[in-house]
KEKE-3310 file (N, C-alpha, C; in steps of 0.2 Angstrom, whole numbers, plus 5000, padded with zeros to 4 digits):
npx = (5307:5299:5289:5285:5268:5271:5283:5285:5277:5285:5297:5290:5286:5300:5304:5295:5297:5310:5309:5303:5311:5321:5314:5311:5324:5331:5325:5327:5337:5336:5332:5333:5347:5343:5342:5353:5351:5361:5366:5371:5369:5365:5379:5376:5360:5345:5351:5361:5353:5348:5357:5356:5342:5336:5334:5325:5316:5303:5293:5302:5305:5291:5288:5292:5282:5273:5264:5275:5286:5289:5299:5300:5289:5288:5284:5287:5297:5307:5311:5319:5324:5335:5330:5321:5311:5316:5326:5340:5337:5329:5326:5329:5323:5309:5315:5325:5344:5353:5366:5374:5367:5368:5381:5384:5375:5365:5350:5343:5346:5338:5324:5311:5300:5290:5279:5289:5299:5311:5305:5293:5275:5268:5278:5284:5273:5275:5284:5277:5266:5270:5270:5258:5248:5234:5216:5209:5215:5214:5207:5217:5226:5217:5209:5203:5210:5225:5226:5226:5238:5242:5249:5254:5258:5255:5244:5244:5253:5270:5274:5270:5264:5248:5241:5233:5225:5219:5212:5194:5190:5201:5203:5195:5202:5213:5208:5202:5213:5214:5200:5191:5179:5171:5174:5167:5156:5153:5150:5138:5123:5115:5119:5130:5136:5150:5160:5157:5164:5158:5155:5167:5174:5178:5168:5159:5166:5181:5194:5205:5201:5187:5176:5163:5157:5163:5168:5164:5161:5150:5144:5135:5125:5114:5117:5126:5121:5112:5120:5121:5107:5095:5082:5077:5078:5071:5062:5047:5029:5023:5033:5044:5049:5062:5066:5070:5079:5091:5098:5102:5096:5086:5091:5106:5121:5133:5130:5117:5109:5096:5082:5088:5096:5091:5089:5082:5066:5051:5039:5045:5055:5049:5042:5050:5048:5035:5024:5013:5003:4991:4989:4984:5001:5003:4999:4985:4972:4963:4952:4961:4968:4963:4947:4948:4942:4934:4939:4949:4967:4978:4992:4991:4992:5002:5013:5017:5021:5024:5015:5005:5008:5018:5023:5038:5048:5043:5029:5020:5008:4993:4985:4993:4997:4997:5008:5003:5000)
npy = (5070:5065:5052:5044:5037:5028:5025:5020:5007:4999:4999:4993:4979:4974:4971:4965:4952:4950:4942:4933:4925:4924:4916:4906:4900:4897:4887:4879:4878:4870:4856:4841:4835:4827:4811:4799:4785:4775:4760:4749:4732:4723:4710:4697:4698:4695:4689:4699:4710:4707:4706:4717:4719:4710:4709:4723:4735:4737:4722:4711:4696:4692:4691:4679:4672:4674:4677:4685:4681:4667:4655:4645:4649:4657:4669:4677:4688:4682:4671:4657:4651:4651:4654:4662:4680:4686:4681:4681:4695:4697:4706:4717:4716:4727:4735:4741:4746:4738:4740:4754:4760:4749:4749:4761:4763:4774:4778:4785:4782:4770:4763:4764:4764:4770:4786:4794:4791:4795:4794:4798:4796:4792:4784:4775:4766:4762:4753:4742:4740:4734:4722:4719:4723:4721:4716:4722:4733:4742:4753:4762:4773:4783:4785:4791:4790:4788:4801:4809:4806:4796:4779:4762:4757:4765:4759:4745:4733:4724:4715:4708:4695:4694:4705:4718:4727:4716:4711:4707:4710:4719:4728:4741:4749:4755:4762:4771:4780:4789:4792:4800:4806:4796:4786:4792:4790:4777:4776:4780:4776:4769:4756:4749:4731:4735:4736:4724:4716:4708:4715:4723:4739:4735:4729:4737:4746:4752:4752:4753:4759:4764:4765:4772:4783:4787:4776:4764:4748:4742:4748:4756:4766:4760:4745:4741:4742:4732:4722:4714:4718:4709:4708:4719:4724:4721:4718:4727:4727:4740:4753:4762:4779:4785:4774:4767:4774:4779:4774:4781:4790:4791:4781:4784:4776:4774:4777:4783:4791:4788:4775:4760:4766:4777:4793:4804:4802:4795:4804:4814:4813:4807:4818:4826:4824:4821:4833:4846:4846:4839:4821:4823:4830:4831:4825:4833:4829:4816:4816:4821:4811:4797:4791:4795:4798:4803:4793:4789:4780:4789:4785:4780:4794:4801:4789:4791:4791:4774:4769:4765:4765:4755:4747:4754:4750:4745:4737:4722:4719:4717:4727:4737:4751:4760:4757:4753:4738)
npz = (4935:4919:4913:4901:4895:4885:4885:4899:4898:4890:4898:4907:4901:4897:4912:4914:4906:4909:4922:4920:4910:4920:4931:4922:4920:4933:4936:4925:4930:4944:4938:4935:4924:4909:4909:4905:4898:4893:4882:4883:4889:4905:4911:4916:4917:4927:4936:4941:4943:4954:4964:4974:4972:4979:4991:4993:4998:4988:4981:4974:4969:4968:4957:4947:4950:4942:4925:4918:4922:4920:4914:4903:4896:4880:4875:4888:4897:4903:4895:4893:4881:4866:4853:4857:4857:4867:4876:4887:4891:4899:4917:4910:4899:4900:4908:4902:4894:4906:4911:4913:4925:4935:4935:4943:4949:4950:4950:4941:4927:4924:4917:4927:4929:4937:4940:4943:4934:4922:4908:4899:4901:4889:4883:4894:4894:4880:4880:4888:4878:4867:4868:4873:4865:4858:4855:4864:4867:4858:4859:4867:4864:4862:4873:4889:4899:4892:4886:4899:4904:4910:4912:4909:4921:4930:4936:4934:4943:4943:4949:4960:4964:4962:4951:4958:4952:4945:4950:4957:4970:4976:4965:4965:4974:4967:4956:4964:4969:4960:4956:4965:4967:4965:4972:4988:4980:4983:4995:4998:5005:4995:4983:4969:4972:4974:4986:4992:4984:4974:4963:4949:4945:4932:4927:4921:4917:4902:4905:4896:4888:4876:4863:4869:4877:4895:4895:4893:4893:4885:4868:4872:4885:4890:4885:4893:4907:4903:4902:4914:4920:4914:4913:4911:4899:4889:4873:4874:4876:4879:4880:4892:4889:4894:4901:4891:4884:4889:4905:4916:4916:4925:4937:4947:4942:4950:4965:4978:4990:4987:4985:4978:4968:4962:4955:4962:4973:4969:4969:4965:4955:4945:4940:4935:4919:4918:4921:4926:4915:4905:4914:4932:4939:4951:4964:4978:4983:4987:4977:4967:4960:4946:4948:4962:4975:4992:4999:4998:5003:5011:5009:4997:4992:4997:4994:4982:4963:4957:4965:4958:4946:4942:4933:4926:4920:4909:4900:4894:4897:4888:4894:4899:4895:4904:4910:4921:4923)
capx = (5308:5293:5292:5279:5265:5277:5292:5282:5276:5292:5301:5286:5285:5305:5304:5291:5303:5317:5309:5299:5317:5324:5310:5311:5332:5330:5318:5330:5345:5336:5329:5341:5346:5339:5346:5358:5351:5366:5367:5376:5364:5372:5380:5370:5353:5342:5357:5365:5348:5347:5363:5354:5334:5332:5330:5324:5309:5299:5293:5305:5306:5285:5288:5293:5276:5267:5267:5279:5294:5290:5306:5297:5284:5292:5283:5291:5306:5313:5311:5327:5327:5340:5326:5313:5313:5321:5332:5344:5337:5325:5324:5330:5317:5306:5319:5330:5350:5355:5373:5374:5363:5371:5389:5382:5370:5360:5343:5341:5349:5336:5316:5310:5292:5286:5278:5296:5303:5315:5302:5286:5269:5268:5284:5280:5266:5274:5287:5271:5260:5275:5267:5250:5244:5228:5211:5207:5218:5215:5208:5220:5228:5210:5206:5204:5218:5230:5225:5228:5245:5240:5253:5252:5263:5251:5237:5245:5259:5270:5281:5268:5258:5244:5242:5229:5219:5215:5209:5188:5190:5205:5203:5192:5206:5217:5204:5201:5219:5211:5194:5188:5171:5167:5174:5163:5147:5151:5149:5132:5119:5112:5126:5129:5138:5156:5162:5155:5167:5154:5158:5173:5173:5178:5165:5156:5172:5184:5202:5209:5197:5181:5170:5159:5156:5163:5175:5160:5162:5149:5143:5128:5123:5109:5120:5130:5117:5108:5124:5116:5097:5094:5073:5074:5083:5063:5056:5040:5024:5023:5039:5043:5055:5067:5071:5070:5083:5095:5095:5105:5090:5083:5098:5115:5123:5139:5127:5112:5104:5088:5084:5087:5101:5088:5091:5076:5061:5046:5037:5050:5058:5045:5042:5058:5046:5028:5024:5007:4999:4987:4989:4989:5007:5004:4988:4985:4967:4959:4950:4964:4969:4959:4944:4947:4935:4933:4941:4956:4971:4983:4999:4990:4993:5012:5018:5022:5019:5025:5008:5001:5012:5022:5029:5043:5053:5040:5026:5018:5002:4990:4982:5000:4996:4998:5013:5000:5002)
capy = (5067:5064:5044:5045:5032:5021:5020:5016:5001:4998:4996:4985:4975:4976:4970:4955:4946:4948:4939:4926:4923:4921:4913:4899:4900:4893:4882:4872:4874:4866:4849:4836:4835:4822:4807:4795:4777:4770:4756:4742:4727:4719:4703:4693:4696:4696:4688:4707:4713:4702:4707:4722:4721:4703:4712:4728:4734:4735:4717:4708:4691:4688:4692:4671:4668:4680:4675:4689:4676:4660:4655:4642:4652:4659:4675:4680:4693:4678:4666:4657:4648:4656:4658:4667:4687:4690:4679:4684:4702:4696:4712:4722:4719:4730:4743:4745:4744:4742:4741:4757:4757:4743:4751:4767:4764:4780:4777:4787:4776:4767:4765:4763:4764:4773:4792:4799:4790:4800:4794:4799:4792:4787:4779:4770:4763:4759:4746:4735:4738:4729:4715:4719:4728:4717:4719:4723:4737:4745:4761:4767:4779:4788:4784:4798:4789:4790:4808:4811:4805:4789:4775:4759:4754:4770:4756:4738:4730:4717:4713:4705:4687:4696:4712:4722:4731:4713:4708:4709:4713:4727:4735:4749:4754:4756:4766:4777:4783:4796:4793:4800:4808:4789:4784:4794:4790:4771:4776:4782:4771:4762:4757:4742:4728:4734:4736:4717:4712:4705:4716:4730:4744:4734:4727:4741:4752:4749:4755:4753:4762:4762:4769:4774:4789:4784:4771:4757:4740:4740:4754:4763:4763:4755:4739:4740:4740:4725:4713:4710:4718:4707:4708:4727:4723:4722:4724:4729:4732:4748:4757:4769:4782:4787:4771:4763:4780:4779:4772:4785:4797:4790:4779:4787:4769:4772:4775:4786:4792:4784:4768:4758:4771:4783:4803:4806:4798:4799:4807:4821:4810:4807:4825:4827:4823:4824:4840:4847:4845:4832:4819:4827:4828:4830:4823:4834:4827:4809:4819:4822:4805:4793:4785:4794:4797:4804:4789:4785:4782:4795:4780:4782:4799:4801:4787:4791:4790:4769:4765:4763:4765:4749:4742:4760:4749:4743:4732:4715:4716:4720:4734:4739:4757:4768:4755:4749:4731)
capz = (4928:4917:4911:4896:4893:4880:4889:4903:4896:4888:4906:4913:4897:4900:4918:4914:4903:4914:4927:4916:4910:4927:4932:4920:4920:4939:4936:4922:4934:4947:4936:4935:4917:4905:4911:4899:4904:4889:4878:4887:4893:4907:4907:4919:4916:4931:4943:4942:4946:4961:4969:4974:4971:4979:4998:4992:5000:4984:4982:4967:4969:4966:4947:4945:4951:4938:4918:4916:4926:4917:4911:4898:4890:4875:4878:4893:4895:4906:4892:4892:4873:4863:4850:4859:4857:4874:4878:4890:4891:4907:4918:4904:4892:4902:4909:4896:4894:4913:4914:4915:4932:4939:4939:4944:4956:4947:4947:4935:4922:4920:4916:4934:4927:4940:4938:4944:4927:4916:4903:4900:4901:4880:4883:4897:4889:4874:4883:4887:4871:4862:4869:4875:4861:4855:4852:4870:4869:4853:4859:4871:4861:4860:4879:4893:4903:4891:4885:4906:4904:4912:4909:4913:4925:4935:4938:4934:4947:4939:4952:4964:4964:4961:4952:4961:4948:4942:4956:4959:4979:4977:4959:4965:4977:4964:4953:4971:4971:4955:4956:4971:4967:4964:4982:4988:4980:4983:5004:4999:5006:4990:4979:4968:4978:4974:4993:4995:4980:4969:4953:4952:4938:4922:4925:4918:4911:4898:4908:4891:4881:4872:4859:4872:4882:4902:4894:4895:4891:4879:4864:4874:4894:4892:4882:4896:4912:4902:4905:4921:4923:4907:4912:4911:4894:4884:4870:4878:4871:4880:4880:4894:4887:4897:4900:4883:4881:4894:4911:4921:4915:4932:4940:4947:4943:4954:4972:4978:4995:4987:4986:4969:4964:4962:4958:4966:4976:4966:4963:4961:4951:4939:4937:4929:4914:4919:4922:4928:4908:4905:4921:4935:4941:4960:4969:4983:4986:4983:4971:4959:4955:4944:4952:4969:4982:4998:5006:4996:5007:5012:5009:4991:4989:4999:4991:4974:4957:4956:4970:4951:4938:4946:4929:4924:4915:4900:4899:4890:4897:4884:4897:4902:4891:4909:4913:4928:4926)
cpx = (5301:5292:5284:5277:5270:5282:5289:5282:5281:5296:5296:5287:5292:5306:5299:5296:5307:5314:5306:5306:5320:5322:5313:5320:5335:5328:5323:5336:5341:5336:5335:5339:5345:5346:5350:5358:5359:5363:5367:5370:5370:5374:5375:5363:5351:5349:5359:5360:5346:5351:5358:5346:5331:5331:5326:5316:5302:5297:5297:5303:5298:5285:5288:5287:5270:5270:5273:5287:5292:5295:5304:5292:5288:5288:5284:5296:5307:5312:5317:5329:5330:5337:5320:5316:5316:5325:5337:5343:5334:5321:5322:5325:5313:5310:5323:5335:5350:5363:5378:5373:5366:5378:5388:5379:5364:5354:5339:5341:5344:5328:5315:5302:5286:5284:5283:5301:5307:5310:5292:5282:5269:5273:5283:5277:5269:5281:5280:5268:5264:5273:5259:5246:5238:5221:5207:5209:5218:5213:5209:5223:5222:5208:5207:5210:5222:5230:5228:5234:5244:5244:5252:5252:5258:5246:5240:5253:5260:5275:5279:5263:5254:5241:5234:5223:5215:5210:5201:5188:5195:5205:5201:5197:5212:5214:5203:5204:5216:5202:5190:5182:5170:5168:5168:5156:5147:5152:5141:5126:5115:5117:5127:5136:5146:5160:5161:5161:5165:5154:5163:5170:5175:5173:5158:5160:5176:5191:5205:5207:5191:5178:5163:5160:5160:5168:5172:5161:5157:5146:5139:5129:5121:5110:5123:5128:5113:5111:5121:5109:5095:5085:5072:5073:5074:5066:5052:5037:5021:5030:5038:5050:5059:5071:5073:5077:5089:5093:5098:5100:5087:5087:5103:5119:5129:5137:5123:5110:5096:5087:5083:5091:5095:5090:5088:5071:5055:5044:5040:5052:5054:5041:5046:5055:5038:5026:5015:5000:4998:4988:4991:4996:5007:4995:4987:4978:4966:4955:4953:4967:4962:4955:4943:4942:4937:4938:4947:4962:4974:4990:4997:4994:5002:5014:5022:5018:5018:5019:5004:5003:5018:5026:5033:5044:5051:5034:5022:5011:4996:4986:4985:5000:4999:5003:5011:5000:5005)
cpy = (5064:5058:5045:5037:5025:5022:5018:5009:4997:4994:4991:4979:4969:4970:4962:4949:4946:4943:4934:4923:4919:4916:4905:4897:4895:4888:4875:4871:4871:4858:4847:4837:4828:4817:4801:4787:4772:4765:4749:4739:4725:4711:4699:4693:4697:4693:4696:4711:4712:4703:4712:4722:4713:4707:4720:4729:4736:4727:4714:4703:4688:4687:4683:4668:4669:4674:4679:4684:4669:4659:4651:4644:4657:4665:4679:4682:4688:4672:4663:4652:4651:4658:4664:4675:4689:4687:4682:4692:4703:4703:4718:4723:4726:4736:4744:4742:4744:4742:4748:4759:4755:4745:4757:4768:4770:4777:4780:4784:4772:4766:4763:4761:4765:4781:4798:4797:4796:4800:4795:4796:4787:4783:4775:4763:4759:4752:4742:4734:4735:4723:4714:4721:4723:4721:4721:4731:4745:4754:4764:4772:4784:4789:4791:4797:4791:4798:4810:4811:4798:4785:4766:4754:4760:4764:4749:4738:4725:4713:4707:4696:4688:4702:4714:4723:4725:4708:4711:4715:4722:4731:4740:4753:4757:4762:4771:4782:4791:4798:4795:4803:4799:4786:4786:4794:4782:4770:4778:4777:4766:4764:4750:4739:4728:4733:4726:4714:4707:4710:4722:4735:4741:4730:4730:4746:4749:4754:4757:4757:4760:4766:4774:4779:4786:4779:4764:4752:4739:4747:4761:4760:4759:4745:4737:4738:4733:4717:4713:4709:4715:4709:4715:4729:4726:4718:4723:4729:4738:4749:4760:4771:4783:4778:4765:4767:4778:4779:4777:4792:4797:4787:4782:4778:4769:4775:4783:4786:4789:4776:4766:4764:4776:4790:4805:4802:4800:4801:4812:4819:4810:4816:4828:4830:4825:4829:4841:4845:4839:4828:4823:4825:4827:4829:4826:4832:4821:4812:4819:4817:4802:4790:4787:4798:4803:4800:4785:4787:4787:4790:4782:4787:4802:4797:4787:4788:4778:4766:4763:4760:4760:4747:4750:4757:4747:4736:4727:4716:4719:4728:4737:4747:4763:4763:4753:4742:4728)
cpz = (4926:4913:4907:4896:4890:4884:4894:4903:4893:4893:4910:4909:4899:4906:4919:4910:4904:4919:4924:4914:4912:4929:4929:4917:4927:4938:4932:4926:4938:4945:4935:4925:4916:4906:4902:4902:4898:4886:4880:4890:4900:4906:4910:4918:4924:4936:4943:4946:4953:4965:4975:4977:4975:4986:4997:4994:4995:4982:4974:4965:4965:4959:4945:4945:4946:4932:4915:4917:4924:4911:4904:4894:4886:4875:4883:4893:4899:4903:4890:4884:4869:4857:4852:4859:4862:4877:4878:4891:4900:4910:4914:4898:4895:4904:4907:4898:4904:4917:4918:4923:4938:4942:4941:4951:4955:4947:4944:4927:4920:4924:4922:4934:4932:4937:4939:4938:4924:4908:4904:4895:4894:4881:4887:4895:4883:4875:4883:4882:4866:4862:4868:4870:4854:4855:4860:4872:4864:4854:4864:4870:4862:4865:4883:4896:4899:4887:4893:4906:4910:4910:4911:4918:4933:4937:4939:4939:4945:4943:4958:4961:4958:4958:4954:4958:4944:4944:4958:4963:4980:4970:4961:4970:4974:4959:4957:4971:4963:4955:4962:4973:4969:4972:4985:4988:4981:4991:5004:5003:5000:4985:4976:4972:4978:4983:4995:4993:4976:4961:4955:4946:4932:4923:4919:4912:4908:4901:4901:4886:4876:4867:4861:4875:4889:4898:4894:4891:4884:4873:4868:4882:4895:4891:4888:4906:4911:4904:4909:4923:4914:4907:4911:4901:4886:4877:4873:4874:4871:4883:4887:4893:4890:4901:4896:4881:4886:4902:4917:4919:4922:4937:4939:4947:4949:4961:4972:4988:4995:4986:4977:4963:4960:4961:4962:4966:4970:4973:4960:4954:4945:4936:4935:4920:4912:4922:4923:4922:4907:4912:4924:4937:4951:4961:4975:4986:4982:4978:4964:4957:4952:4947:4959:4971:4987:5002:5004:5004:5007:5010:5000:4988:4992:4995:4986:4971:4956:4961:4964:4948:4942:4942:4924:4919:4907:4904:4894:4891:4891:4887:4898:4900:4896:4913:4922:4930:4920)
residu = (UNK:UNK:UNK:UNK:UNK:UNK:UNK:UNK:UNK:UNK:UNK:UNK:UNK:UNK:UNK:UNK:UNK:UNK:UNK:UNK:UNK:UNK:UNK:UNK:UNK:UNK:UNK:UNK:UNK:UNK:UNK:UNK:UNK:UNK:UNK:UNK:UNK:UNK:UNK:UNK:UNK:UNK:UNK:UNK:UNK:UNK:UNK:UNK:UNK:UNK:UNK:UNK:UNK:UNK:UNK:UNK:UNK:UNK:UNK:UNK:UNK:UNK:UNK:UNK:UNK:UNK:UNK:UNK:UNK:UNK:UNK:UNK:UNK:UNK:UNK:UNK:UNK:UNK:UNK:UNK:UNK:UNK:UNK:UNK:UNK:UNK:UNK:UNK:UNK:UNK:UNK:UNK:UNK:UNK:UNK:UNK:UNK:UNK:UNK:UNK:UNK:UNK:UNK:UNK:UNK:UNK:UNK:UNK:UNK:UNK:UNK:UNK:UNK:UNK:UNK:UNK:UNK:UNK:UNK:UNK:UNK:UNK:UNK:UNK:UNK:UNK:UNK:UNK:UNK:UNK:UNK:UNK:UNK:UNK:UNK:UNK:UNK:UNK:UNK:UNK:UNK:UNK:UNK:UNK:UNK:UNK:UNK:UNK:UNK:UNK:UNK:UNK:UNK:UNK:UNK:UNK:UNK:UNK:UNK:UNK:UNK:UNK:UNK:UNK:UNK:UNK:UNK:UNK:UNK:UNK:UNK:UNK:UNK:UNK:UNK:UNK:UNK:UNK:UNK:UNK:UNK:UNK:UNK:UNK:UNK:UNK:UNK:UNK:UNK:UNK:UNK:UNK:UNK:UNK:UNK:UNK:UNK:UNK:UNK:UNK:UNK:UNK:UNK:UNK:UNK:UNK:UNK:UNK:UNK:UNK:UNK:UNK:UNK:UNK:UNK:UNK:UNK:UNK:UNK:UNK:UNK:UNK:UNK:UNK:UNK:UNK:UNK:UNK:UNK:UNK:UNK:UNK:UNK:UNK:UNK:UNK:UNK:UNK:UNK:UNK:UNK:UNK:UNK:UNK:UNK:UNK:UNK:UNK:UNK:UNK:UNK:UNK:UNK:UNK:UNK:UNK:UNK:UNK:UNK:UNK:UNK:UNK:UNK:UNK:UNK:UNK:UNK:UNK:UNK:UNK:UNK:UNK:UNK:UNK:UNK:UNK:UNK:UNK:UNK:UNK:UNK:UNK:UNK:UNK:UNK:UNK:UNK:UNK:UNK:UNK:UNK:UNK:UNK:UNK:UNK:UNK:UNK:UNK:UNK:UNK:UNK:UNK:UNK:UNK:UNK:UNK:UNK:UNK:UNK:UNK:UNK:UNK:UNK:UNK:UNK:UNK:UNK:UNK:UNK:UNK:UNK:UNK:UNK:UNK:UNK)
# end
């Protein structure tokens, strides 16, 4: 029997949308179906919660200690004045109707606000930002996390003392658990002093969102390296570009094999820019520097470009032209 060109294709085409079909025919009987958390509050408020979640091996109880469990601050979902917006909602404000739940036992029923939730990320999110949503926050819609599906119940804990991520000492472990190129470069040998627990990542990045490239705290890099290295900050009388331009043109800021978060030692480094035209770039003999001799040193000529050129970042002095002194 002789199976012509088109009907051939006819039968594969045929044969892939039967199993693409099937494929995603299994795929929805496996899923649980979209859960039905209901309507119904329960009657007690956090007591109903407590039957159950006061021994649970997630920690509950710290909540009272946090702002979240202040039964007096009228901003708390455990605010108990019968004027404040949550009264009597307590757990619930945060995870919904939970009656359902409660007499169920389903843990599906209701917002968990973990990455196995029935709801997704934007939703999430948009339980807290009812509250949180100020001028700290304004561009998290626009952010890479919440483009990732980032939520942010994925980074903050609200059930503990302390939440973690707000913590100096342990933010960056929380940041780890995605960021793991940056783990990494902060085992490098030169590295700023996060492991110490002298600064964490906000202090440079905007978790929440920013205008900037990286998610930095302030418009540009350089605005943002000068909150600390204020002396690097200038104006100068003599400029030097790259780093009047951007400081990660020479600095890896998050850790380096070199020393001073260097990408490279000079003189490599500085030949990034300087190139054999006009000065030379490489001095193979005390001849080819400025001035040399016969008996210049050899430390002269290995050490690099900075055995001179000592002020990179900018200088005042009136000589300062070849950023010498």
């Amino acid at each position: 029997m002789t199976i012509t060109k088109p009907l051939l294709a006819a039968l594969l085409c045929g044969f892939a949308l039967s199993v693409g079909l099937n494929t995603r025919g299994a795929a929805a009987a496996d899923a649980p179906a979209p859960p039905s958390q209901g309507t119904a509050y329960t009657d007690n408020g956090a007591d109903t919660c407590l039957m159950c979640h006061a021994a649970w091996p997630y920690p509950i109880l710290p909540i009272f200690k946090t702002k979240h469990g202040q039964r007096d601050d009228p901003r708390s979902p455990f605010a108990r004045s019968p004027g404040t917006p949550f009264a009597g909602l307590q757990c619930e404000t945060c995870h919904g109707p939970g009656a359902k739940h409660a007499g169920s036992g389903d843990k599906n029923a209701i917002n968990s606000h973990k990455p196995t939730s029935f709801l997704p990320p934007e939703e999430r999110s948009k339980v807290c930002l009812g509250c949180h949503e100020n001028n700290a926050r304004t561009g998290w819609h626009a952010s890479t996390h919440e483009n990732n599906g980032i939520a942010c119940t994925d980074c903050h804990r609200l059930h503990v003392e302390r939440d973690p991520v707000r913590a100096t000492a342990s933010q960056p472990q929380v940041c780890y658990k995605c960021h793991r190129k940056t783990r990494a470069e902060y085992n490098l040998p030169s590295v700023h002093p996060v492991r110490a627990g002298t600064i964490s990542c906000s202090d440079c990045h905007s978790p929440h969102g920013s205008t900037s490239d990286g998610m930095l705290v302030k418009p540009t890099v350089n605005q943002t390296c000068f909150t600390c290295h204020a002396e690097k900050r200038g104006p100068f009388l003599w400029e030097h570009a790259p780093a009047a331009e951007n400081c990660t043109i020479c600095h890896h800021p998050h850790g380096s094999v070199y020393h001073a978060r260097l990408k490279k030692n000079p003189p490599l480094l500085c030949q990034q820019c300087h190139t054999v035209s006009g000065h030379p770039a490489v001095a193979r003999t005390p001849a080819g520097l400025p001035g040399g001799s016969a008996g210049a040193s050899g430390f002269l000529l290995a050490g690099g470009c900075i055995n001179c050129h000592s002020q990179v970042h900018g200088s005042n002095h009136p000589s300062g032209v070849k950023l010498m002194r």
